[in-house]
C-alpha positions in Angstrom: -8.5 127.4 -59.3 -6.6 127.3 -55.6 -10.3 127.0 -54.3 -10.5 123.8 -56.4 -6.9 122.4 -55.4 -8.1 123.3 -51.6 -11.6 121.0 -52.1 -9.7 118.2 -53.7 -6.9 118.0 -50.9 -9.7 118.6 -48.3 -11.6 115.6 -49.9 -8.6 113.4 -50.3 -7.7 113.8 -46.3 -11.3 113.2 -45.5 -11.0 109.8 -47.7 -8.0 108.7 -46.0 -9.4 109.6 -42.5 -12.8 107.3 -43.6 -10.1 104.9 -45.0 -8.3 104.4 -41.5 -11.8 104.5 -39.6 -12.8 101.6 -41.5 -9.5 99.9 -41.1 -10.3 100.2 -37.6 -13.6 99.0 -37.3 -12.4 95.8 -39.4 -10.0 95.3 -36.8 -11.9 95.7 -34.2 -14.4 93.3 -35.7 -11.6 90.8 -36.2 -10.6 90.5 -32.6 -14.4 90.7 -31.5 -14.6 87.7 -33.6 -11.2 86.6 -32.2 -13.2 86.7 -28.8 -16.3 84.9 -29.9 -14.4 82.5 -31.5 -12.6 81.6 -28.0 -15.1 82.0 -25.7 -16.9 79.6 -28.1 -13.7 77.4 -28.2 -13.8 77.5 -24.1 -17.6 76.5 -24.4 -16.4 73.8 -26.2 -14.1 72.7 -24.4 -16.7 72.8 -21.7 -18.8 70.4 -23.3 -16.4 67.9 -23.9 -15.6 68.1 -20.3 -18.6 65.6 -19.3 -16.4 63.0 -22.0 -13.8 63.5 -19.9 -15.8 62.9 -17.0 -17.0 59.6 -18.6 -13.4 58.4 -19.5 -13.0 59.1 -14.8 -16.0 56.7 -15.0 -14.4 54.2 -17.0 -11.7 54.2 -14.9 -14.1 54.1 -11.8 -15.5 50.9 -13.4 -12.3 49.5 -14.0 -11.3 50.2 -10.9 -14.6 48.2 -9.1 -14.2 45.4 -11.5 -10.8 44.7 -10.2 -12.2 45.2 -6.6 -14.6 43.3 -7.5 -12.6 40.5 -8.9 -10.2 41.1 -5.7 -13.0 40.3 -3.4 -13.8 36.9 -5.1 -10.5 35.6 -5.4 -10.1 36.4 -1.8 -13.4 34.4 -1.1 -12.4 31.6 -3.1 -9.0 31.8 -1.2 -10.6 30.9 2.0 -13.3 28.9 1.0 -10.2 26.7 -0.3 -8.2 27.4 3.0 -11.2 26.3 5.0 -10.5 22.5 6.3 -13.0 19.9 5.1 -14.8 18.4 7.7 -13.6 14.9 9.3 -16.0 12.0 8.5 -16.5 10.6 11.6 -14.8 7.2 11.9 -16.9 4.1 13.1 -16.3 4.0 16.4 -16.7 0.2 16.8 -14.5 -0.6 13.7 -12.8 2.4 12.7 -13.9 1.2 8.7 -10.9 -0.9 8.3 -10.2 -4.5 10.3 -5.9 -5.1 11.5 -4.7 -8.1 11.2 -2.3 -10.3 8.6 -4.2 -11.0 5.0 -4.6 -14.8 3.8 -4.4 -15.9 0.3 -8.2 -15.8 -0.7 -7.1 -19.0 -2.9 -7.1 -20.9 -0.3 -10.8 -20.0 0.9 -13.0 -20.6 -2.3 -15.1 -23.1 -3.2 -14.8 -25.0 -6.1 -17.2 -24.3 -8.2 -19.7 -26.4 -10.9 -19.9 -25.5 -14.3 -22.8 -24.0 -14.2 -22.1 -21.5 -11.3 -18.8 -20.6 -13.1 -21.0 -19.4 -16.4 -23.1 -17.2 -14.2 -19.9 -15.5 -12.4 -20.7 -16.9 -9.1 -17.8 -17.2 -6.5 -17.3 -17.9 -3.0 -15.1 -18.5 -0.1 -15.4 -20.2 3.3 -13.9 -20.4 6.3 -14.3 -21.9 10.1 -13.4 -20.7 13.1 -10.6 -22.0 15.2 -13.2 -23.3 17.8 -14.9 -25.4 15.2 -18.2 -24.0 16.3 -19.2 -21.4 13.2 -18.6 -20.9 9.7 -18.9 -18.1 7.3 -19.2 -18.2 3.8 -18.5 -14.6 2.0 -19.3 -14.9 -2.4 -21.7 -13.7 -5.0 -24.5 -15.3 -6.5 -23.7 -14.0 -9.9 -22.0 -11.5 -11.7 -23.9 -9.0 -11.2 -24.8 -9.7 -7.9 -24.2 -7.6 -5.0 -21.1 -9.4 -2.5 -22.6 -10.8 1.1 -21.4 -12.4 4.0 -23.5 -14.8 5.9 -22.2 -16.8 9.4 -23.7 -20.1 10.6 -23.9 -19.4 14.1 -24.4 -22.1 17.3 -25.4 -19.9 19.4 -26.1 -20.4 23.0 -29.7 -21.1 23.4 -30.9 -17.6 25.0 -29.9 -15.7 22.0 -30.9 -18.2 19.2 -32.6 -16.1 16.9 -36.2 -16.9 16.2 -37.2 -18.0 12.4 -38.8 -15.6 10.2 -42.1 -15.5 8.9 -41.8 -18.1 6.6 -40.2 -20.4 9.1 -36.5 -20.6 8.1 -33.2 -19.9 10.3 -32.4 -16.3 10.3 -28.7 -15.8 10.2 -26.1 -13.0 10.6 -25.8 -11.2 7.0 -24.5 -8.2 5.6 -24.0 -6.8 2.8 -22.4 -2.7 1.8 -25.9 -1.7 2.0 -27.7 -3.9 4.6 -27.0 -5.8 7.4 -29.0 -8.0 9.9 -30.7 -11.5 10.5 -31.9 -12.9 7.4 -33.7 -16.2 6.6 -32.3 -18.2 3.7 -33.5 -21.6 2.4 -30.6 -23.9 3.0 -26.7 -22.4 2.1 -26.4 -18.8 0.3 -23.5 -20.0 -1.7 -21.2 -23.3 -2.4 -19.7 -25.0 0.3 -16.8 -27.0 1.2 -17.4 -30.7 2.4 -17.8 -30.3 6.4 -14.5 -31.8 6.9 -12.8 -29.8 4.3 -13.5 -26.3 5.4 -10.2 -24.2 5.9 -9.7 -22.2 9.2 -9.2 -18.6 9.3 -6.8 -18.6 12.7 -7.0 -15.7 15.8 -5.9 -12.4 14.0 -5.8 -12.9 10.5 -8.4 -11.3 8.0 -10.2 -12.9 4.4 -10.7 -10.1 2.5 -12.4 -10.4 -0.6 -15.1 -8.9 -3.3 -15.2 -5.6 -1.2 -16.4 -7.9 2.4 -13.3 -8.3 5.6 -13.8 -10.9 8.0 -11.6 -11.7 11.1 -11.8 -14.0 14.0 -11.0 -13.0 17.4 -11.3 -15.4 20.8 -14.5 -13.5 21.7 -16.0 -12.6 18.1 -16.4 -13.0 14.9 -16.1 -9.7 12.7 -16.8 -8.6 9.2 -17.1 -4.9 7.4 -18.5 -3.9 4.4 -18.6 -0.1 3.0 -19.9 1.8 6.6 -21.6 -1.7 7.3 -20.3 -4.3 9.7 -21.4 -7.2 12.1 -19.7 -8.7 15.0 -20.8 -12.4 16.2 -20.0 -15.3 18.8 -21.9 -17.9 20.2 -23.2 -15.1 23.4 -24.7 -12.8 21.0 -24.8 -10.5 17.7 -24.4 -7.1 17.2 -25.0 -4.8 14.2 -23.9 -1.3 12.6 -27.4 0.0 12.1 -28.0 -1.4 15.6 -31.3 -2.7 14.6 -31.0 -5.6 16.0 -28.8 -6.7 19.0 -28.5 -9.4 21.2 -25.9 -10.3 24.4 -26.6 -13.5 26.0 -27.4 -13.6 29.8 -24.5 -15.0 32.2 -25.7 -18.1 33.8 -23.1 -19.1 35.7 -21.7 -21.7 33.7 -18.6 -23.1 33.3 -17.1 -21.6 30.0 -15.5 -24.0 27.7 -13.5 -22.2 25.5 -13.4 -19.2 22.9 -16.8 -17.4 21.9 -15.4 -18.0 18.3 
C-alpha cells in the first residue's frame, strides 16, 4: 500500500515537473514569436522606407518646380526691364513738321456733286512767291491720301516727261513717293486767282499728309515718307530720285518757294 502512495506522489511530481517544462517552452515560443514578429515589423518598416523616400522626392520636385518657376519669373523680369530699342528718327524731318496749324476750311476745294457722292476731297494752297502750288485730297473714299506740287522749276532740273509723255511731278503718298506723270490735275482746283496762300512757317495738315513752306522749300510728310521741293531742285525720303540745280551765277530774285 505505501509502495502505491509512493508511485502516485512520484508520478504526480513528475506531472507537475512536465507541466512547468511545457509552460516554459510555450513561453519561450511566445517571445520567439514576439521576436519574429518584430524583426518582421522592422522589415516592414524597412520597406515602407523607399515611400518615404518618394514623399523626399515629392518634395524634391516641389522644390525644382518652384526653382523652376523662380527662374522664369526672373527671365521675364528682365526681359521686361530690358529697354526697347529707339526707332531711329528721320534725320531730315524728324517725322513731324513745326510750325502754326491753319484751318484746313479754308484750303478745300469746293466740290461738284458728283465728286461729293464718291467721298472725294481736296485742299490747295500757293506759295507766298506765287511760283508753285500744291494740292493735297483723295480721289475717293476709299482712296489712299496724296500730295502732288506743281513745280516751275529752273530749267536745269526740270524733270523730264515719262514714258507716255506727260509732266512728272513731285508726289507722295504714306507708301510712295517720287516724280509721277498725271494727265492734267490730280484733284479739284481753285480758280488761279482764288488759290489761298499757306505763308512762311505755318503747316496744312490734313487726311494723314503735312505740308509747310519755308523761303528755300517746300515740305510735306506722310507716315516715314516725305518730299522737300523749290524751284533749284527735289529731294525725296527713299532718295530715289534727287536733283539740286547747278549755280550759274545769276542774280537770285527772291524765295526758292
Amino acid at each position: 500500500m505505501a509502495l502505491i502512495r509512493t508511485k502516485q506522489a512520484l508520478v504526480g511530481v513528475l506531472g507537475i515537473g512536465a507541466l512547468a517544462l511545457a509552460s516554459c517552452a510555450v513561453a519561450d515560443d511566445s517571445e520567439g514569436e514576439t521576436e519574429e514578429n518584430g524583426a518582421a515589423q522592422e522589415e516592414t518598416d524597412g520597406q515602407d522606407a523607399p515611400d518615404g523616400g518618394s514623399g523626399d522626392d515629392d518634395g524634391a520636385d516641389t522644390s525644382e518646380d518652384g526653382a523652376d518657376d523662380g527662374a522664369e519669373d526672373a527671365a521675364d523680369d528682365g526681359a521686361e526691364e530690358e529697354p526697347e530699342e529707339d526707332q531711329a528718327a528721320d534725320e531730315h524731318l524728324d517725322g513731324e513738321l513745326s510750325g502754326d496749324r491753319v484751318d484746313p476750311d479754308a484750303f478745300e476745294v469746293p466740290l461738284d456733286e458728283q465728286s461729293q457722292a464718291i467721298g472725294a476731297r481736296a485742299w490747295q494752297f500757293e506759295t507766298p512767291s506765287g511760283r508753285h502750288t500744291c494740292s493735297l485730297g483723295r480721289s475717293g473714299q476709299a482712296a489712299t491720301p496724296a500730295a502732288v506740287c506743281y513745280m516751275s522749276f529752273d530749267e536745269d532740273v526740270q524733270p523730264e516727261p515719262d514714258d507716255q509723255g506727260r509732266e512728272r511731278h513731285p508726289s507722295l503718298l504714306e507708301s510712295d513717293v517720287g516724280l509721277y506723270g498725271y494727265e492734267g490735275p490730280v484733284y479739284p482746283q481753285f480758280e488761279s486767282s482764288e488759290v489761298p496762300t499757306l505763308n512762311y512757317g505755318e503747316v496744312l495738315e490734313v487726311e494723314g499728309l503735312a505740308c509747310t513752306v519755308g523761303e528755300d522749300a517746300i515740305t510735306c510728310i506722310a507716315g516715314d515718307n516725305w518730299m522737300q521741293v523749290s524751284r533749284s531742285g527735289y529731294e525725296f525720303s527713299d532718295d530715289s530720285e534727287e536733283s539740286d540745280g547747278e549755280d550759274t551765277g545769276a542774280e537770285d530774285d527772291g524765295a526758292d518757294a
